[in-house]
N, C-alpha and C positions, 0 to 999 in steps of 0.2 A: 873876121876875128883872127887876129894873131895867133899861132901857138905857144908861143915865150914872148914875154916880157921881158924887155933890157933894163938899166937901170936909168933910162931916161922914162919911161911907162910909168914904172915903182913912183919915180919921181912927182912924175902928174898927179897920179892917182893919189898918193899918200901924203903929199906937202912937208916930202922931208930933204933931206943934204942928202947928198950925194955917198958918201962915208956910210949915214944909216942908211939908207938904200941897201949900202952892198951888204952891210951887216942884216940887212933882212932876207935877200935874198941866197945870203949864205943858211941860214936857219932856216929857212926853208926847203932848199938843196937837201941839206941834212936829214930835214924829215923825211923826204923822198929816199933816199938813199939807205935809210935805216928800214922803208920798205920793199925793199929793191928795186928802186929805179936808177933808172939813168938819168943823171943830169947834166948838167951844161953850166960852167963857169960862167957868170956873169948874166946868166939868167935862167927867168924860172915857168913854169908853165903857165901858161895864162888858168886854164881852168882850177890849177892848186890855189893858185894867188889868191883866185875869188871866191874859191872855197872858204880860205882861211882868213881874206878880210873879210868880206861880208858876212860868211856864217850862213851861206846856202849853196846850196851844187847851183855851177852856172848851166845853161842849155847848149845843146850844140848846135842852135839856129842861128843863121847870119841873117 
């Protein structure tokens, strides 16, 4: 499993443009960062992502 997702991943996963992609993974950023994290331009953690699409903690099993 990857650590971050780019916005080719968002892409897959979500069946959006390219554009909302980035506008996702900027709001997300955001929310990390409003908890002090560090993030990274142009993408985002994999396990936030899937916290916050799916709406469950993901595992750290490969």
């Amino acid at each position: 499993m990857k650590q971050f997702y780019t916005c080719k991943d968002v892409m897959d996963v979500m069946e959006v443009g390219e554009s909302k992609t980035y506008k996702i993974i900027k709001c997300l950023n955001q929310e990390l960062n409003t908890k002090g994290y560090i993030t990274v331009s142009g993408k985002v953690s994999s396990k936030y992502f899937e916290e916050r699409v799916y709406g469950i903690e993901s595992n750290n099993t490969k």
